[in-house]
BAFIFI-507909 format. One line per field, with one value per residue: residue number from 1; residue in one letter; chain; x, z, y of N, C-alpha, C in turn. Coordinates in steps of 0.1 Angstrom, whole numbers, m for minus. Each point is the difference from the previous one (the first is absolute). Example, Ala and Ser with C-alpha at 12.3 -4.5 7.8 and 13.67 -1.06 7.14 Angstrom:
nr	1; 2
rest	A; S
kette	A; A
n.u	132; m4
n.w	78; m7
n.v	m57; 11
ca.u	m9; 9
ca.w	0; 0
ca.v	12; 11
c.u	9; m8
c.w	0; 8
c.v	12; 11
This chain:
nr	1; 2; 3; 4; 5; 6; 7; 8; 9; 10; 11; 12; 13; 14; 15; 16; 17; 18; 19; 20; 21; 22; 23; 24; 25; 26; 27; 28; 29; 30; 31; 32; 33; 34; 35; 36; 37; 38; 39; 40; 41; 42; 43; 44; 45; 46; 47; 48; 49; 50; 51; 52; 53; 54; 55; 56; 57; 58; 59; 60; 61; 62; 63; 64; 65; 66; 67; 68; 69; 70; 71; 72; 73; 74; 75; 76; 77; 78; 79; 80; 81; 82; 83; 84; 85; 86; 87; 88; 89; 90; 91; 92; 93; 94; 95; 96; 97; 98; 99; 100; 101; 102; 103; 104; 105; 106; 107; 108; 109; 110; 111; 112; 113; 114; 115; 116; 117; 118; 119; 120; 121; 122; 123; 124; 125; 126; 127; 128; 129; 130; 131; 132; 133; 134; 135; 136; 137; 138; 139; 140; 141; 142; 143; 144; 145; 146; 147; 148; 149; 150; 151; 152; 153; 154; 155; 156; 157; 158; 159; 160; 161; 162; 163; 164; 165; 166; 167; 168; 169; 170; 171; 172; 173; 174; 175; 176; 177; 178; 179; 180; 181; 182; 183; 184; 185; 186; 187; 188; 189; 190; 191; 192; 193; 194; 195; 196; 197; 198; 199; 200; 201; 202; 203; 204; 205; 206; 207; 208; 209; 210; 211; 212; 213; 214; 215; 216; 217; 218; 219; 220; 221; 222; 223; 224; 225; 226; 227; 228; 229; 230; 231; 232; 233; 234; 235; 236; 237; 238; 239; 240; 241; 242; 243; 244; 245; 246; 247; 248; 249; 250; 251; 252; 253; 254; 255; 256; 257; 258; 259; 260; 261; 262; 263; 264; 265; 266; 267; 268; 269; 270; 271; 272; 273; 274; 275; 276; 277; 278; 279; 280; 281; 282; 283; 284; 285; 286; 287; 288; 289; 290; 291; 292; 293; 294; 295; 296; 297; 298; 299; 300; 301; 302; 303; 304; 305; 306; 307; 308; 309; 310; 311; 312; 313; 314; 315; 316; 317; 318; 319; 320; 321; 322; 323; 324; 325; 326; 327; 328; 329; 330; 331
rest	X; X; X; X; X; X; X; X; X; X; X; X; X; X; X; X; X; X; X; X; X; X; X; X; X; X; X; X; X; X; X; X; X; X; X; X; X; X; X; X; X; X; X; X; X; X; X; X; X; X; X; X; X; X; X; X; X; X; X; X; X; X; X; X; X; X; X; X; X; X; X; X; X; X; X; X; X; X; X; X; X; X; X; X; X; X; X; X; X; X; X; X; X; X; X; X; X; X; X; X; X; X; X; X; X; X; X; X; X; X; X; X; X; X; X; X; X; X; X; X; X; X; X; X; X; X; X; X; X; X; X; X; X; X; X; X; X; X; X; X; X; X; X; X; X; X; X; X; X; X; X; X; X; X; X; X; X; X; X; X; X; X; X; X; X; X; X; X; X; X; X; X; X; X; X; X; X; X; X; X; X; X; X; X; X; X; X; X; X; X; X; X; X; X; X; X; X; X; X; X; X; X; X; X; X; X; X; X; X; X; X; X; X; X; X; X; X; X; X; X; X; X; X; X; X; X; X; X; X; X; X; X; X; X; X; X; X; X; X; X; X; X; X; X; X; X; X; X; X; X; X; X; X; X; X; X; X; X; X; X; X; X; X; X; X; X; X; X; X; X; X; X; X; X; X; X; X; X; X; X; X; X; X; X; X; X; X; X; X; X; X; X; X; X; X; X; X; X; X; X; X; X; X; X; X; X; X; X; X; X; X; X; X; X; X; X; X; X; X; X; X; X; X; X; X; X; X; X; X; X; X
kette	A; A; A; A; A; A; A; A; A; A; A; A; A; A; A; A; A; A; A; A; A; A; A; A; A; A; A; A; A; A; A; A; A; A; A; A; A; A; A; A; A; A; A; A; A; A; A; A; A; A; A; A; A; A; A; A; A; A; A; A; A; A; A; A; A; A; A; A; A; A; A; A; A; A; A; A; A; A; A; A; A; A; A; A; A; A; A; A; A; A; A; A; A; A; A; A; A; A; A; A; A; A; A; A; A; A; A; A; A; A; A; A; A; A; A; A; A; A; A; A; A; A; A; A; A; A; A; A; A; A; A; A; A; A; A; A; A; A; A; A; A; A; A; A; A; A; A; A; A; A; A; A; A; A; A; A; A; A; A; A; A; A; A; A; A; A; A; A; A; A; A; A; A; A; A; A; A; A; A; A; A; A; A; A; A; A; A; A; A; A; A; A; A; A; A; A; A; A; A; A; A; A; A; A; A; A; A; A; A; A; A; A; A; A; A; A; A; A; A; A; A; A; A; A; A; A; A; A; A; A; A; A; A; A; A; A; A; A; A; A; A; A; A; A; A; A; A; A; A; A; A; A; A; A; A; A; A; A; A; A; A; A; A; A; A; A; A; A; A; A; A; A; A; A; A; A; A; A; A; A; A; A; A; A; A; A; A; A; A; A; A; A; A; A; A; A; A; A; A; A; A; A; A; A; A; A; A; A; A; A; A; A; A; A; A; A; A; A; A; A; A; A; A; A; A; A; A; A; A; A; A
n.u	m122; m6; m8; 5; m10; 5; m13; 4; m2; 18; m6; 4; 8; m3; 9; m1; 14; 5; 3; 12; m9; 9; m12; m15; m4; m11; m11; m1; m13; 5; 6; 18; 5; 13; 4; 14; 2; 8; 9; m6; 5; m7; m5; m11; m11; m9; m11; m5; m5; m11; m2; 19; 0; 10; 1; 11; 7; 13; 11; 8; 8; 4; 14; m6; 8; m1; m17; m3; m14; 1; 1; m10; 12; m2; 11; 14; 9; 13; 7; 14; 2; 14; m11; 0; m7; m10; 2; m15; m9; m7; m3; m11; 14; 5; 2; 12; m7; 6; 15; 7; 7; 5; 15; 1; m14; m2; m8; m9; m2; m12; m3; m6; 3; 16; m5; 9; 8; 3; 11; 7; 19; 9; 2; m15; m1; m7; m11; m9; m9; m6; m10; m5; 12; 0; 2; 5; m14; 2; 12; m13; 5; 12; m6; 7; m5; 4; m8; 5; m11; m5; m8; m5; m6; m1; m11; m1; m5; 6; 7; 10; m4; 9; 4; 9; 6; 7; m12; 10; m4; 3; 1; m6; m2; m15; 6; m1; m10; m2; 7; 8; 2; m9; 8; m4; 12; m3; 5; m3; m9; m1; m12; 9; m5; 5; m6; 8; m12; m1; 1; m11; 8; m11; m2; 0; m15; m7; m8; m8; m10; m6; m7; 0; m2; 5; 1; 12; 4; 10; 0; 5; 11; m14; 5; m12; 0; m6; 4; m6; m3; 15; m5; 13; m3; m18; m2; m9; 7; m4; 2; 8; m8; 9; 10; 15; m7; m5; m5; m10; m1; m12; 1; m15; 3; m11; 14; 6; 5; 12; 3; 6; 6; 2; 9; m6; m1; m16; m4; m10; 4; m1; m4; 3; m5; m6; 5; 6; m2; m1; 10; 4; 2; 14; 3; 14; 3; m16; 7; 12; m4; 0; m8; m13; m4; m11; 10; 5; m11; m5; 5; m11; 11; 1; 12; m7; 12; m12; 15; m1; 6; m13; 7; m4; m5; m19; m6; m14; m4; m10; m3; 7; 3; 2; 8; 2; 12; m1; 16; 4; 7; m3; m12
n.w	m210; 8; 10; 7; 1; 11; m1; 15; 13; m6; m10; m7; m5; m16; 0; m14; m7; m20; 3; 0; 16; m1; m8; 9; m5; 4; m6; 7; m8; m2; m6; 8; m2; 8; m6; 1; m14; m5; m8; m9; 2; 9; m1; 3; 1; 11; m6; 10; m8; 12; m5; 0; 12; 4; m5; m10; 6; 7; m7; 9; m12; 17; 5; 13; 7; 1; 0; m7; 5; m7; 9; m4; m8; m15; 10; m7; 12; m9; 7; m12; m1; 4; 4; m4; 0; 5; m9; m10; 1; m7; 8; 6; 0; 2; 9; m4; 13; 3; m2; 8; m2; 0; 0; m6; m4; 17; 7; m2; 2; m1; m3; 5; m6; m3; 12; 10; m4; 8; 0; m1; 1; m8; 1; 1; m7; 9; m9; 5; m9; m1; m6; 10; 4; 2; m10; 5; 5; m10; m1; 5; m6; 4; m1; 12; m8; 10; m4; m11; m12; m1; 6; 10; m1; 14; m9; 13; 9; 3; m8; m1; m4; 4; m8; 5; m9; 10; m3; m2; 11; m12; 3; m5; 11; m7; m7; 7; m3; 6; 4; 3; m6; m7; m5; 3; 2; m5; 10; m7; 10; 13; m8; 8; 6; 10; 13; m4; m9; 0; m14; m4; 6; m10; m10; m8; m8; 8; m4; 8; 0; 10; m11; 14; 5; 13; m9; 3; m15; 6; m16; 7; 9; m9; 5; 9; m4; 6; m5; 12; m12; m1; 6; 0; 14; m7; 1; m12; 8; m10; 2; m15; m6; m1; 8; m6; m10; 5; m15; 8; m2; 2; 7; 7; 5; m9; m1; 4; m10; 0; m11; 7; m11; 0; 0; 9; m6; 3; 8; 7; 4; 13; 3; 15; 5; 5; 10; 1; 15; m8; m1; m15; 10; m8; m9; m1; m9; m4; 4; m11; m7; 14; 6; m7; m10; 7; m5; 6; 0; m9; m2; m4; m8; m4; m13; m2; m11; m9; m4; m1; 12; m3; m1; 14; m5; m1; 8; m4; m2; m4; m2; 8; m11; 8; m5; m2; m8; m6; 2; m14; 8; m3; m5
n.v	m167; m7; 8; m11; 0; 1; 3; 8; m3; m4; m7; m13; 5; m10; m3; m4; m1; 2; 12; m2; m3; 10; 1; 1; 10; m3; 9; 19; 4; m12; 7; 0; m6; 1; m9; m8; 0; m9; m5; 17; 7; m3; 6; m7; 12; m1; m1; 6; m8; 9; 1; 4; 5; m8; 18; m2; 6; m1; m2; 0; m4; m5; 2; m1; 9; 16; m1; 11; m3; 16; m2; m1; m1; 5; m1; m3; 0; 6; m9; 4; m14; 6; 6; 11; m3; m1; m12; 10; m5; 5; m3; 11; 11; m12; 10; 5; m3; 18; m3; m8; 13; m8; m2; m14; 6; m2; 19; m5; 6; 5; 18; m3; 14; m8; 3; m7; m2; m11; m2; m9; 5; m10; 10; m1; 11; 11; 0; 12; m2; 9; m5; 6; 2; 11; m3; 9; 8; m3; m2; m8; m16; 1; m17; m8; m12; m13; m5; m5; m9; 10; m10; 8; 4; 6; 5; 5; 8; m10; m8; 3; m15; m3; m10; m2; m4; 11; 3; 11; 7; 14; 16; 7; 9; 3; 5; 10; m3; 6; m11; 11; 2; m4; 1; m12; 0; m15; m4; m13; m2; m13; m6; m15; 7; m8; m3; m10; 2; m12; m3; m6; m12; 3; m6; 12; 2; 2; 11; 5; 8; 1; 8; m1; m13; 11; m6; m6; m11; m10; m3; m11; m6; m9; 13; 9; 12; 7; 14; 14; 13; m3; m14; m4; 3; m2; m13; m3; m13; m2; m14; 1; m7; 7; m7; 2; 5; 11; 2; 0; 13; m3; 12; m5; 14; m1; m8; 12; 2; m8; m2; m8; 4; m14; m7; 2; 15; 2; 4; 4; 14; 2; 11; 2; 8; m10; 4; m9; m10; m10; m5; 2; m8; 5; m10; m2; 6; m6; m7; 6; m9; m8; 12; m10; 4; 0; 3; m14; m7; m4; m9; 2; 2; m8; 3; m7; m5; 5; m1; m12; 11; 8; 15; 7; 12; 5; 7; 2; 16; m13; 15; 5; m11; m2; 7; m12; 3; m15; m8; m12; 1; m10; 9
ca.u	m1; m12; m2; m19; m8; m13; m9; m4; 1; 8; 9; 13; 2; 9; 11; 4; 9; 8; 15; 1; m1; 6; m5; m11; m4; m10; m1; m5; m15; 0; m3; 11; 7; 12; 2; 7; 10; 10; 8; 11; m1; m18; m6; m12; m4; m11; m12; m12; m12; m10; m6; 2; 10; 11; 4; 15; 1; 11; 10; 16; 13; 12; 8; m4; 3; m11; m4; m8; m11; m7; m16; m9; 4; 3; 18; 4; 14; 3; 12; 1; 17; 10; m7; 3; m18; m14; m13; m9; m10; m12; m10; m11; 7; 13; 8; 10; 7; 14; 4; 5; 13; 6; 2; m2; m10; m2; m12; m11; m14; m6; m7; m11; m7; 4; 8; 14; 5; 10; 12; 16; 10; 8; 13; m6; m7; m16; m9; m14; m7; m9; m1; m8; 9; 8; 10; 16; 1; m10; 9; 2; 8; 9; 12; 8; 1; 16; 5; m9; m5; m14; m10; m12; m1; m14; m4; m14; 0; 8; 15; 7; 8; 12; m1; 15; 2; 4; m12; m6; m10; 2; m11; 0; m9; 0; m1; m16; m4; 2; 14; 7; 20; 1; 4; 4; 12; 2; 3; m8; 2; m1; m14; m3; 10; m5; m1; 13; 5; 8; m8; m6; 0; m12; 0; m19; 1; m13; 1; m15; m3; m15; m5; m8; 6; 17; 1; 7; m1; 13; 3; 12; 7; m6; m6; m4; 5; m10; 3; 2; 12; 8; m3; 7; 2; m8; m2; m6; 1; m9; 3; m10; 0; m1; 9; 11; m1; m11; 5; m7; m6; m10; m13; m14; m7; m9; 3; 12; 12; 13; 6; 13; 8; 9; 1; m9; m13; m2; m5; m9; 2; m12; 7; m10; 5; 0; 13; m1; 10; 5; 11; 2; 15; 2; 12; 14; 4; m9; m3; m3; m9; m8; m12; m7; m12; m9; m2; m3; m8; 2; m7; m11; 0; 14; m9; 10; 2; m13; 5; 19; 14; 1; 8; m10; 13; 4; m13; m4; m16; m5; m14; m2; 4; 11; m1; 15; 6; 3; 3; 9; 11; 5; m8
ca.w	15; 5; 12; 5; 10; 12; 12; 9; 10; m5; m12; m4; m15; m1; m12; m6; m10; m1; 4; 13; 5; 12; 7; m1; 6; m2; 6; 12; m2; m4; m13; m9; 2; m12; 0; 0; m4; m2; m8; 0; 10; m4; 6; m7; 7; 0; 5; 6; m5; 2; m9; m11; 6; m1; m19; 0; m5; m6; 3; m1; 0; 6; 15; 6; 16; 3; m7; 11; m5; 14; 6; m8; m13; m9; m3; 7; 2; m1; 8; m4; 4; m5; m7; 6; 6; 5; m11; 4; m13; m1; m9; m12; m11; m2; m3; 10; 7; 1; 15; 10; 2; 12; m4; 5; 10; 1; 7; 1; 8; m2; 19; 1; m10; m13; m1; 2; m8; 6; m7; 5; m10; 4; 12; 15; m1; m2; 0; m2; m8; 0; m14; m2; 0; m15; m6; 3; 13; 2; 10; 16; 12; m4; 12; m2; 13; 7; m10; m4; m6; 5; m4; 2; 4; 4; 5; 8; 2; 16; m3; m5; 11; m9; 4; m9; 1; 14; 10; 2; m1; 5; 0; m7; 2; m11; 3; 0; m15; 1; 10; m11; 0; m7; 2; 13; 4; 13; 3; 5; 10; 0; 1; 12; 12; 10; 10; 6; m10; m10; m9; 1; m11; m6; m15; m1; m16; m2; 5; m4; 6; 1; m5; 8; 15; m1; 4; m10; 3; m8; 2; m3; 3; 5; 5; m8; 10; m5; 9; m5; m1; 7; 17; m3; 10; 0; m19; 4; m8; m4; m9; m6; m6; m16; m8; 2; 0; m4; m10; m5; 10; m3; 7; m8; 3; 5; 7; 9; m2; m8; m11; m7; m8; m1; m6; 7; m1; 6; 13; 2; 13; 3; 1; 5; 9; 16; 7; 11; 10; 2; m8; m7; m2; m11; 7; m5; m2; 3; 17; 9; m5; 11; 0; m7; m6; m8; m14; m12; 7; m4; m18; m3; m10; m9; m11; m10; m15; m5; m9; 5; m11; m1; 12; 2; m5; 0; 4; 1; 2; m13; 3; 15; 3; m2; m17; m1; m13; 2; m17; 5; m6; m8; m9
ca.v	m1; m3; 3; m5; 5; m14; 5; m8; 9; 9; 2; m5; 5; m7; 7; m4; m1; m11; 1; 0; 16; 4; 11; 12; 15; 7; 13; 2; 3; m10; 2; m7; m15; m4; m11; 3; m13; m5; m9; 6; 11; 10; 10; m2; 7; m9; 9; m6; 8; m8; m3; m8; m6; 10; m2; 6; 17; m4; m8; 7; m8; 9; m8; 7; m5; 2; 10; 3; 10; 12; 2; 6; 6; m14; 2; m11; m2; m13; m2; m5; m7; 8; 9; 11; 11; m8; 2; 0; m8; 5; m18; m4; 9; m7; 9; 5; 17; 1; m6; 6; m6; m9; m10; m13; m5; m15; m5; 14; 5; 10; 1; 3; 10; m2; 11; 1; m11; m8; m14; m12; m13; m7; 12; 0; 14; m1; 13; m1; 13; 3; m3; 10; 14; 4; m12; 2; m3; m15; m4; 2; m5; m5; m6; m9; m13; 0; m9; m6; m2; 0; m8; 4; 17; 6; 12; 6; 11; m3; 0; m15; m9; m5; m15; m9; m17; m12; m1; 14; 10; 13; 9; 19; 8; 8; 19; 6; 6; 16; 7; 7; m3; m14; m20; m5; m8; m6; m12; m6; m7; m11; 3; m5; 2; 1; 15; 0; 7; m10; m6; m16; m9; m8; 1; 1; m5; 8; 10; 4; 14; 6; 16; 15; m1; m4; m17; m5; m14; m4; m15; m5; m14; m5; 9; 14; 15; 14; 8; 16; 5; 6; m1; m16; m6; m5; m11; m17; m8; m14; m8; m9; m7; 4; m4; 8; 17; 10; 6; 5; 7; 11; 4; 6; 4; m3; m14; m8; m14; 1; m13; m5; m7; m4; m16; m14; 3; 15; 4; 11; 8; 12; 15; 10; 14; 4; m5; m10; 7; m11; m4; m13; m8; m6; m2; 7; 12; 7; 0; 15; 8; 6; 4; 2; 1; m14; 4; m13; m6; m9; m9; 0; m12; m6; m5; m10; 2; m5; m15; m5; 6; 17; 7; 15; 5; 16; 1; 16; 2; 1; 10; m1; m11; m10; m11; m6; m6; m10; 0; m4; 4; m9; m5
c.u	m14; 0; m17; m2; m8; m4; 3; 2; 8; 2; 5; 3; 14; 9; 2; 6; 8; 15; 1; m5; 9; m5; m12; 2; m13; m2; m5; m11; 1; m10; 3; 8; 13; 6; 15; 8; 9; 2; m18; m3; m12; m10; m13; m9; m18; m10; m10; m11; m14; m7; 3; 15; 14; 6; 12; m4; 14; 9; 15; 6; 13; m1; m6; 0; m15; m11; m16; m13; m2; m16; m10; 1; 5; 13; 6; 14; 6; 17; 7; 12; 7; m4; 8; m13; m9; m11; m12; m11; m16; m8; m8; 2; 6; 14; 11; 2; 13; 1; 4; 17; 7; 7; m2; m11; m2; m17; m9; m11; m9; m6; m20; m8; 2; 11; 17; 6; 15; 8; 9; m2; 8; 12; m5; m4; m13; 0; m8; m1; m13; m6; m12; 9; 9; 12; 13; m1; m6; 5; 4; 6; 11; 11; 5; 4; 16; 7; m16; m6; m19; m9; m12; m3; m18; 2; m8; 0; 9; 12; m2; 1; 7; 0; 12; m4; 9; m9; 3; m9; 2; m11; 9; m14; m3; m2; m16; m3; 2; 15; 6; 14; 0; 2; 9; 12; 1; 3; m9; 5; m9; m15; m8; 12; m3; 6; 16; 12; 9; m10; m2; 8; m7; 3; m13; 4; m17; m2; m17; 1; m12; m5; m8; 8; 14; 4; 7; 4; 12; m1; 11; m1; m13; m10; m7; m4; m5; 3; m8; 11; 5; 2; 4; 3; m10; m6; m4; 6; m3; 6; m12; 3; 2; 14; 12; m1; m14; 3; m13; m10; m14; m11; m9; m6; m18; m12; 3; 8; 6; 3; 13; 2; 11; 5; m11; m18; m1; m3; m4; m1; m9; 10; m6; 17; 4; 9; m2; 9; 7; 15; 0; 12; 3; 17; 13; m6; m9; m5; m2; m15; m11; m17; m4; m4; m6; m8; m8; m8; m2; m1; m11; m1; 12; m10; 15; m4; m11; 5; 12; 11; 0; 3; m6; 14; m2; m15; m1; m17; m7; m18; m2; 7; 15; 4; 18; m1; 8; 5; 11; 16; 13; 1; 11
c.w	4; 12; 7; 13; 6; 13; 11; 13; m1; m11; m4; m16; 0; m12; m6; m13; 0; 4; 16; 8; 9; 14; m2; 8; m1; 5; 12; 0; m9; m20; m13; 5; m13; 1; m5; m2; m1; m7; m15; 9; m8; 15; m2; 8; m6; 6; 8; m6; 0; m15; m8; 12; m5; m13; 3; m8; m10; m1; m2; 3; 2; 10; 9; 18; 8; m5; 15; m8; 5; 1; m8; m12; m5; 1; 2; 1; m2; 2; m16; 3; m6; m6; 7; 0; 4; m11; 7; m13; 6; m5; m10; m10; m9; m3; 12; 6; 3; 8; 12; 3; 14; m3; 6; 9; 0; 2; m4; 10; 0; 23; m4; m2; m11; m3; m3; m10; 7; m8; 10; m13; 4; 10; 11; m4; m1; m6; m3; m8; 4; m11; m4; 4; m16; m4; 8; 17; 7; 12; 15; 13; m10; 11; m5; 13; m2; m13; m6; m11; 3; m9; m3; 5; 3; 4; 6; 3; 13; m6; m19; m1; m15; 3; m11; m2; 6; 10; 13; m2; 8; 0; 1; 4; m10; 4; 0; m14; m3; 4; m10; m5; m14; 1; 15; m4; 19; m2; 7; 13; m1; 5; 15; 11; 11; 13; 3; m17; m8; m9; 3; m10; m5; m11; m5; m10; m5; 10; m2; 7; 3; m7; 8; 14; 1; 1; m16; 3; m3; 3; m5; m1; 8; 15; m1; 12; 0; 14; m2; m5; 7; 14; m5; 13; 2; m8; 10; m13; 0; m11; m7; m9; m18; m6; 7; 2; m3; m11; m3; 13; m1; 9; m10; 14; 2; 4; 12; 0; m2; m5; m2; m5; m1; m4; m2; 0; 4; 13; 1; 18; 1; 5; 11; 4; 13; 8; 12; 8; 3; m7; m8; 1; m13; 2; m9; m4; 7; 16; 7; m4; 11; m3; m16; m5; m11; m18; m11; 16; 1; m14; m5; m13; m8; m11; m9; m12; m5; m12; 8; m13; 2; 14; m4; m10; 5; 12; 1; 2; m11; 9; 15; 6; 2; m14; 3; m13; 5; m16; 7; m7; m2; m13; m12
c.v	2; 5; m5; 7; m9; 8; m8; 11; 7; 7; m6; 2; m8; 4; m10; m1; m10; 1; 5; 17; 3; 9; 12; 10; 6; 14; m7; m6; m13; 1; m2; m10; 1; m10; 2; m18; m1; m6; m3; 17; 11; 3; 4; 7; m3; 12; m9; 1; m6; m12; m14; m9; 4; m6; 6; 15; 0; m5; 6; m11; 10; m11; 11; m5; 1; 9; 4; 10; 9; m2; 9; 4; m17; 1; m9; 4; m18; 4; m10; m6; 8; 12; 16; 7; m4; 6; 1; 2; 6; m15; 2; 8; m10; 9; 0; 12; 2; m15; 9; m8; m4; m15; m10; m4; m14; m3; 17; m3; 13; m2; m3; 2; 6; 18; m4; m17; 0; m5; m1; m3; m3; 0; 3; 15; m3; 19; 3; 12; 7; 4; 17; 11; 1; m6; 6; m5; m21; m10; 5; m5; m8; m10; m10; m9; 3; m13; m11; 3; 6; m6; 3; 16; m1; 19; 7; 15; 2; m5; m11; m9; m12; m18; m4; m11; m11; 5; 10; 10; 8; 8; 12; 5; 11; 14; 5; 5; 13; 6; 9; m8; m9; m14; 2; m13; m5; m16; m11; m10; m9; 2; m7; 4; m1; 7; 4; 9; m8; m6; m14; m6; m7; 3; 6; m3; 9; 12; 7; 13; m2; 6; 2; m3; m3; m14; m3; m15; m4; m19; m7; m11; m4; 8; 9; 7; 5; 10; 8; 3; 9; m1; m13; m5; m2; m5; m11; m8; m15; m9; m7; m14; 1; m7; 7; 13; 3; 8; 12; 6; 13; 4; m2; 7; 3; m12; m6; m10; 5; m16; m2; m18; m6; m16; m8; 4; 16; 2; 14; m4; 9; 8; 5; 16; m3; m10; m9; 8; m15; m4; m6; m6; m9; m4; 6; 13; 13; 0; 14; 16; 5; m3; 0; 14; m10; 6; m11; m5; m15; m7; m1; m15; m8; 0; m10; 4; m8; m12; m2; 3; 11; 3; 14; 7; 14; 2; 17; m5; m1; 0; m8; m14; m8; m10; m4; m4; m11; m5; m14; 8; m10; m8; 6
């Protein structure tokens, strides 16, 4: 497996293998890249490396749903099909750390700072660890969507947030780091609500967080959202040009963007704070969403697939930059 690299305003890093990709993950800090096959089922984890470009570190032949990197440490969580634990792998050790037990993970996610490690499986349970408290006390939130398969799992310092694959999106507000009591048992609720306290019928499929400003992103059915958190009776929404769904969602804060991803290519949005006193009229569902906040400003750029065929798979920050992983997944 070959990974190219092409310079340009964004980034464009192309993926290339002989078997089929289902799917990239790169870190945060854009240093590792996992590449994720099929037919036969491998898991190929890739260094950035100034010098010599991106060289493979290692390779794990396992069926794997989802896997995720903690932020600053060489680790890797890996979600196995039918598995009862969330495996975890030291890279440049080539070693296995404990796992962590929980059956049927479908999704991992790490917070930020690498402190807390998220899962969804297949029964709709979510739970969080906190990986720096003492092994008995680790387990801090313990929930459960109302039905469903979880697809996806995001973690912040403000909640949860949960994505099925009939294009539900729940949310679990997270306990204070310090609160006494231990693990927290709670039930998750519906992440878009609006003023009249009834959920949106929208399908999401992507989910982003700010890391500094209260401003969170949901993309779907060819749409994208960006609210404050926790103030769902004020959100700006904008359509775009990406296809059916938005699959892919990332602030670059010292950018001001935000990048989503989806069928038809990429797009980059600008980001401001500050509030119109004017309406965005939109029409069915969202009609009622009222008074703006102008969170997404406007498009700043489209970027199309650098060959005919390849589809964005994963985008993060490679040293300040917008970098998109581009691969065909038909191949």
């Amino acid at each position: 497996m070959a990974v190219e690299l092409r310079k340009n305003d964004l980034r464009n890093i192309v993926i290339s293998s002989s078997s089929p990709i289902r799917t990239a993950v790169p870190s945060s800090d854009g240093r590792f890249l996992a590449v994720v096959n099929t037919s036969p089922d491998v898991v190929t984890v890739h260094n950035a490396d100034s010098s010599l470009g991106w060289s493979k570190v290692c390779e794990l032949r396992m069926q794997v749903c989802s896997l995720a990197f903690r932020p600053g440490l060489g680790e890797l969580a890996l979600a196995r099909v039918d598995a009862h634990a969330i495996e975890r792998r030291a890279i440049w050790a080539h070693m296995s750390l404990p796992p962590i037990r929980f059956a049927y993970p479908t999704c991992v996610s790490y917070s930020d700072d690498g402190r807390y490690l998220a899962a969804g499986n297949r029964e709709g349970r979510v739970m969080v660890w906190d990986l720096e408290a003492e092994p008995g006390r680790r387990i801090v939130l313990h929930g459960k969507i109302t039905s469903g398969r979880i697809t996806s799992i995001s973690i912040s310092q403000y909640s949860v947030v949960m994505l099925t694959a009939g294009g539900g999106c729940f949310r679990i507000p997270m306990p204070h780091a310090d609160a006494p009591g231990g693990m927290r048992v709670a039930a998750a609720r519906p992440a878009l609500v609006g003023g009249d306290n009834r959920p949106y019928q929208w399908d999401v499929y992507a989910h982003a967080v700010h890391p500094f400003m209260p401003l969170e992103a949901f993309g779907g059915e060819g749409g994208l959202l960006v609210s404050r958190h926790q103030v769902m009776d004020s959100v700006w929404v904008r359509q775009t040009r990406l296809g059916r769904y938005i699959h892919r969602l990332k602030f670059f804060p010292s950018l001001r963007l935000l990048l989503a991803a989806g069928e038809e290519g990429v797009e980059l949005w600008r980001t401001e704070s500050i509030v119109l006193s004017r309406k965005w009229m939109v029409s069915g569902d969202f009609a009622k969403l009222g008074r703006a906040v102008a969170t997404v400003v406007e498009k700043v750029e489209s970027v199309t697939a650098p060959e005919p065929g390849l589809k964005p798979l994963a985008v993060t920050d490679l040293e300040n930059c917008p970098a998109i992983f581009w691969a065909n997944v038909n191949c």
